[in-house]
FIKE-21150 format. One record per residue (C-alpha): residue number from 0; residue in three letters; x, y, z. Coordinates in steps of 0.1 Angstrom, whole numbers. Example, Ala and Ser with C-alpha at 12.3 -4.5 7.8 and 13.67 -1.06 7.14 Angstrom:
# residues 2
+------+------+-------+-------+-------+
| resi | resn |  east | north |    up |
+------+------+-------+-------+-------+
|    0 |  Ala |   123 |   -45 |    78 |
|    1 |  Ser |   137 |   -11 |    71 |
+------+------+-------+-------+-------+
//
This chain:
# residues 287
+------+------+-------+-------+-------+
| resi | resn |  east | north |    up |
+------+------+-------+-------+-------+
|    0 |  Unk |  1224 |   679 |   667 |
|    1 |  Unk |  1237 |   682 |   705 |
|    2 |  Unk |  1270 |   676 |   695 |
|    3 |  Unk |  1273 |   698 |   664 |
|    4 |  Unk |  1261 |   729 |   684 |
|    5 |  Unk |  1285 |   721 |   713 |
|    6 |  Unk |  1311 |   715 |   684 |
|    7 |  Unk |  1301 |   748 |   670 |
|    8 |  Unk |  1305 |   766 |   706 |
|    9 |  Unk |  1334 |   748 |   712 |
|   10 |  Unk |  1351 |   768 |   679 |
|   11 |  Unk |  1335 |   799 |   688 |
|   12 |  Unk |  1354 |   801 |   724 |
|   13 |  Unk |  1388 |   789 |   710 |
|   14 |  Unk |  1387 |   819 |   683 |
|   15 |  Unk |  1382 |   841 |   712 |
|   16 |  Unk |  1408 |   821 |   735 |
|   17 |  Unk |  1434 |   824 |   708 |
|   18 |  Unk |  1427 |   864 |   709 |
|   19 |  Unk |  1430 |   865 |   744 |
|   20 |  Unk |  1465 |   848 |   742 |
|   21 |  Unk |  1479 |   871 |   723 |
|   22 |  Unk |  1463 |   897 |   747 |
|   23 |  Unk |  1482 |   882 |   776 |
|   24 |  Unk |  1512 |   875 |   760 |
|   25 |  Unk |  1519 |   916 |   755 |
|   26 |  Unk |  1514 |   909 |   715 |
|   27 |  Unk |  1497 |   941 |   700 |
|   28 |  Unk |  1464 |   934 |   678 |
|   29 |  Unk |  1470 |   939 |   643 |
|   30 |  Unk |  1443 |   938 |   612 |
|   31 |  Unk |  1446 |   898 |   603 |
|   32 |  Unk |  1425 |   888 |   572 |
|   33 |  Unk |  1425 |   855 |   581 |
|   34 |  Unk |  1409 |   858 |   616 |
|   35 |  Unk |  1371 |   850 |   619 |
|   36 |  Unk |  1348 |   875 |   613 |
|   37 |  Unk |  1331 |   872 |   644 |
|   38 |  Unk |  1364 |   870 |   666 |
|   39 |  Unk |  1380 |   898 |   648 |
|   40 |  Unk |  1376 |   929 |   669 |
|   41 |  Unk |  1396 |   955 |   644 |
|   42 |  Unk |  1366 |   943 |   619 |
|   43 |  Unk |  1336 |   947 |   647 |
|   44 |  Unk |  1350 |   983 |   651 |
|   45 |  Unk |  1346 |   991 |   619 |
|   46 |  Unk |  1325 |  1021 |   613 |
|   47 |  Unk |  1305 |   998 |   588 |
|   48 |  Unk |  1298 |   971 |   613 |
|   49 |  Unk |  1279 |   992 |   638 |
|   50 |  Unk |  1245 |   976 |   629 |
|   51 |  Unk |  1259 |   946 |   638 |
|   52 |  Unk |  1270 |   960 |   673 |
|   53 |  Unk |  1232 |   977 |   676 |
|   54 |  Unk |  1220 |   940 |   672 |
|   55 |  Unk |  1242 |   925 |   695 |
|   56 |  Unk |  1231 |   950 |   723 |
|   57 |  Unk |  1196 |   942 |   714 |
|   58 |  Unk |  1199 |   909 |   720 |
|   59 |  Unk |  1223 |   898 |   746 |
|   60 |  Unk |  1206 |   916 |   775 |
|   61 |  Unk |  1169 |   905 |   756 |
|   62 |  Unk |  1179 |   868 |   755 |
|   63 |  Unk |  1196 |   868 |   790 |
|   64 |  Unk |  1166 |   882 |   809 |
|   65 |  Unk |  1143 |   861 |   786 |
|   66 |  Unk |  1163 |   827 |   798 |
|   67 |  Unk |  1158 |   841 |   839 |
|   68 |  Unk |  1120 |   847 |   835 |
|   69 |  Unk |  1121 |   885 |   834 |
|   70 |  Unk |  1095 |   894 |   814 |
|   71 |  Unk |  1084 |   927 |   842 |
|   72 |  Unk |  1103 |   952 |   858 |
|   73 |  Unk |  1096 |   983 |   878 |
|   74 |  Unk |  1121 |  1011 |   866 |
|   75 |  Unk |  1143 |  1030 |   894 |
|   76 |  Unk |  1162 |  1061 |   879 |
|   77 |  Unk |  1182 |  1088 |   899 |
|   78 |  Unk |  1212 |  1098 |   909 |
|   79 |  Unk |  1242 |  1083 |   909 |
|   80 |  Unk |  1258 |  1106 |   934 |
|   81 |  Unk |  1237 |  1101 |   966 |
|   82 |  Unk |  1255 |  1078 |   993 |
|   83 |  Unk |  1237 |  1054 |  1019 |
|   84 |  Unk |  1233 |  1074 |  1051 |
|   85 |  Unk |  1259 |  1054 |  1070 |
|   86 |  Unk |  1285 |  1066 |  1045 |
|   87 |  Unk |  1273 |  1101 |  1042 |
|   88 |  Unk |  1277 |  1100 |  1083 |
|   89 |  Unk |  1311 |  1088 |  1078 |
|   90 |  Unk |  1317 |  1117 |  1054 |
|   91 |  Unk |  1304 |  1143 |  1080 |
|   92 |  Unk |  1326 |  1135 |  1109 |
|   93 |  Unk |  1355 |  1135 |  1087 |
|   94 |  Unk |  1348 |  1167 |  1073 |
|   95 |  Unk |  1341 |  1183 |  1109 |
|   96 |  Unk |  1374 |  1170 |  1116 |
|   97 |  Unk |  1393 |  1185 |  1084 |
|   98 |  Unk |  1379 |  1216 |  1087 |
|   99 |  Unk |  1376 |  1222 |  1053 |
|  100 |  Unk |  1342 |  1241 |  1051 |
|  101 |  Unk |  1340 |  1233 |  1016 |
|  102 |  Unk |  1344 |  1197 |  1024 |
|  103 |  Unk |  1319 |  1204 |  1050 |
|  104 |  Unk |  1292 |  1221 |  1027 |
|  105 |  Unk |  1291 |  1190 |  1005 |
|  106 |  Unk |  1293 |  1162 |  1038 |
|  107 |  Unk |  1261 |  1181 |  1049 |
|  108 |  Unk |  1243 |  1180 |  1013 |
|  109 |  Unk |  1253 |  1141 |  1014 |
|  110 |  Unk |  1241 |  1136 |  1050 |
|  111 |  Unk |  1208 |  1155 |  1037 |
|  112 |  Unk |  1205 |  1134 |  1000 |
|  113 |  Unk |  1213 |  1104 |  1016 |
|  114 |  Unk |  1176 |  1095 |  1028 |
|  115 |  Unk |  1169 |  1090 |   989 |
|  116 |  Unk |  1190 |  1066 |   989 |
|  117 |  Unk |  1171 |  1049 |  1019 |
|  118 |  Unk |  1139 |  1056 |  1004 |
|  119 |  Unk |  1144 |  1039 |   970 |
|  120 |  Unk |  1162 |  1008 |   991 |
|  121 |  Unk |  1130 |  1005 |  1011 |
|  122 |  Unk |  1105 |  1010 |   979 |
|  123 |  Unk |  1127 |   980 |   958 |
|  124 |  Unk |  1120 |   959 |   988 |
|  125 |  Unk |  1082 |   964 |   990 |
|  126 |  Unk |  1083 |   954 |   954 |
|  127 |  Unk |  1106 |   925 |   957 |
|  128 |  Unk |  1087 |   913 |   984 |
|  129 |  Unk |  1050 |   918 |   963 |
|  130 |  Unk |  1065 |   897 |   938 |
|  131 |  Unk |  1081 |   865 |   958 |
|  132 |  Unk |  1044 |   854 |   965 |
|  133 |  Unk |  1033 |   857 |   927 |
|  134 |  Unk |  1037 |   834 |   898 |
|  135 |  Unk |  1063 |   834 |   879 |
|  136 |  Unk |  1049 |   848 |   852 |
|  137 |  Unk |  1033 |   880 |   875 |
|  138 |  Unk |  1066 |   886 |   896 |
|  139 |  Unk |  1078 |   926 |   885 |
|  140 |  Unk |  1117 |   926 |   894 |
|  141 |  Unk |  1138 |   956 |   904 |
|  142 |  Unk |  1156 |   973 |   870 |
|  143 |  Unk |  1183 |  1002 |   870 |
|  144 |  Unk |  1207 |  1018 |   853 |
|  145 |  Unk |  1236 |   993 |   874 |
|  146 |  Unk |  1251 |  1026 |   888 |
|  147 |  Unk |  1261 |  1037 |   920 |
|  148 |  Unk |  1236 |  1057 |   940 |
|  149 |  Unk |  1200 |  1058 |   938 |
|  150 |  Unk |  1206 |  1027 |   912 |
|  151 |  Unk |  1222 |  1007 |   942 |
|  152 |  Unk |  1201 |  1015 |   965 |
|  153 |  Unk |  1170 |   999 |   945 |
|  154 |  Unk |  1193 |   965 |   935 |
|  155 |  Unk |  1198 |   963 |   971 |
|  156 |  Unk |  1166 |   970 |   984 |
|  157 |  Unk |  1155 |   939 |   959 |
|  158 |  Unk |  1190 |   918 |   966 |
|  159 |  Unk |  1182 |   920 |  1003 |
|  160 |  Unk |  1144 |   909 |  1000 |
|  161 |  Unk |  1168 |   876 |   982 |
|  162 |  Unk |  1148 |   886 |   945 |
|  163 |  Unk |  1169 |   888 |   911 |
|  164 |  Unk |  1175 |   921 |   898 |
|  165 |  Unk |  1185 |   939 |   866 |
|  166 |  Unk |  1213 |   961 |   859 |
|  167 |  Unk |  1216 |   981 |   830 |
|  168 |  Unk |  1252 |   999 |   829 |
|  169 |  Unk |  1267 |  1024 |   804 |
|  170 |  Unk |  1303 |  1026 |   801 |
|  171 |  Unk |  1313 |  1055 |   800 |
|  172 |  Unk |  1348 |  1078 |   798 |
|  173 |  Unk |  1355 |  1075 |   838 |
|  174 |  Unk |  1358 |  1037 |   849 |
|  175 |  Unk |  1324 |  1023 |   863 |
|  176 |  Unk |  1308 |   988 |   867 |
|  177 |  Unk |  1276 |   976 |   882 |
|  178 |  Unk |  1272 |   979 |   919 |
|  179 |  Unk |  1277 |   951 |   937 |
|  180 |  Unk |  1238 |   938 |   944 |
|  181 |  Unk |  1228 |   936 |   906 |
|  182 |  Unk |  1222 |   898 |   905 |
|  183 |  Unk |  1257 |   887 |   886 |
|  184 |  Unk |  1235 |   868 |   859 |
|  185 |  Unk |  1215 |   902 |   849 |
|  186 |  Unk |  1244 |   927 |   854 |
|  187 |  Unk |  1244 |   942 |   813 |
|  188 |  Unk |  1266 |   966 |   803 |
|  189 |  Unk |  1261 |   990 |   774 |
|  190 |  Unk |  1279 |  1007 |   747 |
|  191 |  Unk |  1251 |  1030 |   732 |
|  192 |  Unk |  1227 |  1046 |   755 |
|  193 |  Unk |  1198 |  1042 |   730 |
|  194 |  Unk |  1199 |  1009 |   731 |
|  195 |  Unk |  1197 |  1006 |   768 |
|  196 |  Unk |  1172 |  1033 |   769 |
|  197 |  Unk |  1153 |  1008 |   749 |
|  198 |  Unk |  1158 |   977 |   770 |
|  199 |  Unk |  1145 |  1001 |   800 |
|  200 |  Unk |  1109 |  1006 |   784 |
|  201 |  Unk |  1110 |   969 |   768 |
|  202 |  Unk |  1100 |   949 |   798 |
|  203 |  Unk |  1086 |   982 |   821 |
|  204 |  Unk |  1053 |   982 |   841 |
|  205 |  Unk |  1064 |  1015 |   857 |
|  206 |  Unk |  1091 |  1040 |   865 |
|  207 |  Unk |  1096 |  1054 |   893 |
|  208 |  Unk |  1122 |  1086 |   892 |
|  209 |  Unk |  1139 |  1097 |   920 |
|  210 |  Unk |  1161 |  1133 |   922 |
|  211 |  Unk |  1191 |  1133 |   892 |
|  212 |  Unk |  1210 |  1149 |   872 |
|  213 |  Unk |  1210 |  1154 |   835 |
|  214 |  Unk |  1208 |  1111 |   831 |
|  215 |  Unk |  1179 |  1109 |   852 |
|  216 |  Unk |  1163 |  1138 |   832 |
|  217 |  Unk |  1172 |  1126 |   792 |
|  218 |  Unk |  1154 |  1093 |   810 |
|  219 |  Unk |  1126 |  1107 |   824 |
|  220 |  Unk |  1115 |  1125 |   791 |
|  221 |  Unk |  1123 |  1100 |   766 |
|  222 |  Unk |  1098 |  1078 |   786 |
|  223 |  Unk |  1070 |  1109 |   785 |
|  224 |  Unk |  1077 |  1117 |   753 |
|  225 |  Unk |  1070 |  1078 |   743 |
|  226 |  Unk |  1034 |  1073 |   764 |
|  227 |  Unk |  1023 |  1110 |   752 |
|  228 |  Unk |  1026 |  1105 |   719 |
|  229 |  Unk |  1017 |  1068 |   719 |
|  230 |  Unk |  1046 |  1051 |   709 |
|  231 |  Unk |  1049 |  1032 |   742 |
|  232 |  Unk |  1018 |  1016 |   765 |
|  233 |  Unk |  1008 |  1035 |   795 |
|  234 |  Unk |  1026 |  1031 |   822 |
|  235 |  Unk |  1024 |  1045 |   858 |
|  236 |  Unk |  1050 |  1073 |   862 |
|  237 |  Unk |  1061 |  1082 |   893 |
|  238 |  Unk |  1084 |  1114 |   903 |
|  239 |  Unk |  1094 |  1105 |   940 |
|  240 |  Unk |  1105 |  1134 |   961 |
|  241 |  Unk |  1078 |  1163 |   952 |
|  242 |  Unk |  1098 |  1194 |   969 |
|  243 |  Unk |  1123 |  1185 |   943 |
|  244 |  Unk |  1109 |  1180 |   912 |
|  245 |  Unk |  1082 |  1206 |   918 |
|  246 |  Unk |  1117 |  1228 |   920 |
|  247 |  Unk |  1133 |  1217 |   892 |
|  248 |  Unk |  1103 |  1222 |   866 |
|  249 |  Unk |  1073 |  1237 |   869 |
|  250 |  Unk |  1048 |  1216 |   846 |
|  251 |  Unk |  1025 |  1238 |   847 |
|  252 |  Unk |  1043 |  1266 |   824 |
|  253 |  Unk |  1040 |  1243 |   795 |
|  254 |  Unk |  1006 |  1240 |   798 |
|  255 |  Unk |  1002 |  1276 |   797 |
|  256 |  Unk |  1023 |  1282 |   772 |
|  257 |  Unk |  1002 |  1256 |   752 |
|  258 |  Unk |  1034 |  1228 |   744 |
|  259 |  Unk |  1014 |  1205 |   759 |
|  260 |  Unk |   976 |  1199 |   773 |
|  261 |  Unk |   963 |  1199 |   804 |
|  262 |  Unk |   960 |  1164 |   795 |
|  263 |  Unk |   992 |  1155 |   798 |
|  264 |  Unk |  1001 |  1165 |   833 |
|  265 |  Unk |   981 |  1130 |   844 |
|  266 |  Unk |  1010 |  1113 |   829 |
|  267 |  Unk |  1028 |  1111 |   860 |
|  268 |  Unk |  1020 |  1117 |   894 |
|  269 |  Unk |  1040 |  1129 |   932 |
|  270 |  Unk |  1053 |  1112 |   957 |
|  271 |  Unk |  1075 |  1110 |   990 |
|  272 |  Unk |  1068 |  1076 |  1002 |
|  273 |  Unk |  1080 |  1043 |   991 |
|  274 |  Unk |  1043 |  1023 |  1000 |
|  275 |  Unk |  1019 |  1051 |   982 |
|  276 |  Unk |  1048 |  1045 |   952 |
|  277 |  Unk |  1038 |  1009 |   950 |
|  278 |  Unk |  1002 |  1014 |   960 |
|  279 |  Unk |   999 |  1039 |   925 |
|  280 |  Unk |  1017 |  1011 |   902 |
|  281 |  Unk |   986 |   985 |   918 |
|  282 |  Unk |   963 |  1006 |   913 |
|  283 |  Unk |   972 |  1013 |   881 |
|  284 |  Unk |   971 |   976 |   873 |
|  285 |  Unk |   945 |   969 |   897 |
|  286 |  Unk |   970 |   942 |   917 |
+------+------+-------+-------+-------+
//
């Protein structure tokens, strides 16, 4: 049985090293009957085929975190845009130096969104460090969307405390790739963001959502709009810088306006420190 799966495998990777030959070779891809099904990429294109790519983006990143042991993970969304401090210093002192007060408006924004980034560094490591003195089974790893940003930040706050850590990237029109602390073996990379919106709530025992943009907002609400009506399990949700999101939406309006009850505002609760974070996802579980 050993043999015929490695025999199988073996025929699998040569279909796909034959394709890559006549990648490297400058020879164009045209339609070819005769190609295998599974190695033909002009057929896996195919506007008919797309269940079969939903499937495989179900179950590559299910089966690769099943095979590592993570089984729960602690959600980190915001933005990518926000540098460590050290590079929105860097940015400063060569915008003082251009000149450019333009330049210098949007150094001094880094320099001043850059402590989110430091934050959600130091809250993945209170995490990371929870979970290297639990059982395997109990140990809640570090998951994001693999970006730049608030994303890194968290992967390195967990990479730092030496704990494995998911990435869950999107490609998207502009080139982008995981940041460089995602644990290689966990580094995913989507085509459809429903599907990775998906693999986000799979395995989550919280999220925790720091100031974003319009990503960090579609992700925020598909995760309310999942606990309030029940189709996902509670989960502590966290909104992690209270001057800002108190800013951005005022709650409260809804619940006047009758969209949604009173109820529903203990769905997620304020925050501007990366211990009380963690202390309201162990209470939650009682840890």
């Amino acid at each position: 049985m050993d043999a015929n799966t490695q025999l199988n495998e073996r025929r699998l990777a040569d279909a796909w090293a034959e394709l890559q030959n006549h990648a490297v070779n400058g020879n164009p891809l045209h339609a070819d009957a005769y190609r295998l099904a599974f190695a033909d990429p002009e057929f896996l294109f195919r506007r008919e085929t797309r269940g079969i790519r939903f499937q495989l983006e179900m179950l590559k990143p299910d089966l690769g975190q099943a095979e590592q042991g993570i089984e729960n993970t602690v959600v980190v969304y915001g933005s990518a845009r926000f540098v460590a401090p050290d590079e929105a210093a860097a940015q400063l002192a060569e915008a003082e130096a251009s000149g450019d007060e333009v330049r210098l408006q949007r150094a001094q924004q880094a320099v001043r969104n850059a402590r989110y980034y430091d934050l959600a560094r130091q809250f993945a490591k209170v995490v990371a460090e929870y979970s290297e003195h639990q059982r395997p089974a109990d140990r809640i790893y570090i998951c994001t969307g693999g970006g730049p940003g608030v994303m890194e930040a968290a992967n390195r706050g967990a990479h730092e405390a030496g704990a494995l850590n998911v990435g869950l990237n999107i490609a998207l029109p502009h080139e982008q790739s995981g940041n460089r602390f995602i644990s290689p073996s966990l580094s995913f990379k989507f085509h459809y963001f429903a599907l990775r919106k998906m693999h986000f709530m799979m395995r989550a025992k919280a999220l925790v959502a720091f100031p974003g943009g319009f990503g960090t907002l579609d992700e925020l609400f598909e995760v309310l709009t999942l606990v309030q009506t029940k189709k996902a399990k509670p989960v502590p949700i966290v909104l992690f810088g209270t001057d800002y999101w108190r800013r951005l939406i005022n709650f409260e309006v809804l619940v006047e306006e009758g969209t949604i009850s009173a109820q529903d505002l203990k769905l997620f609760h304020y925050t501007d420190d990366p211990q009380e974070a963690w202390e309201l996802i162990k209470s939650f579980y009682q840890l």
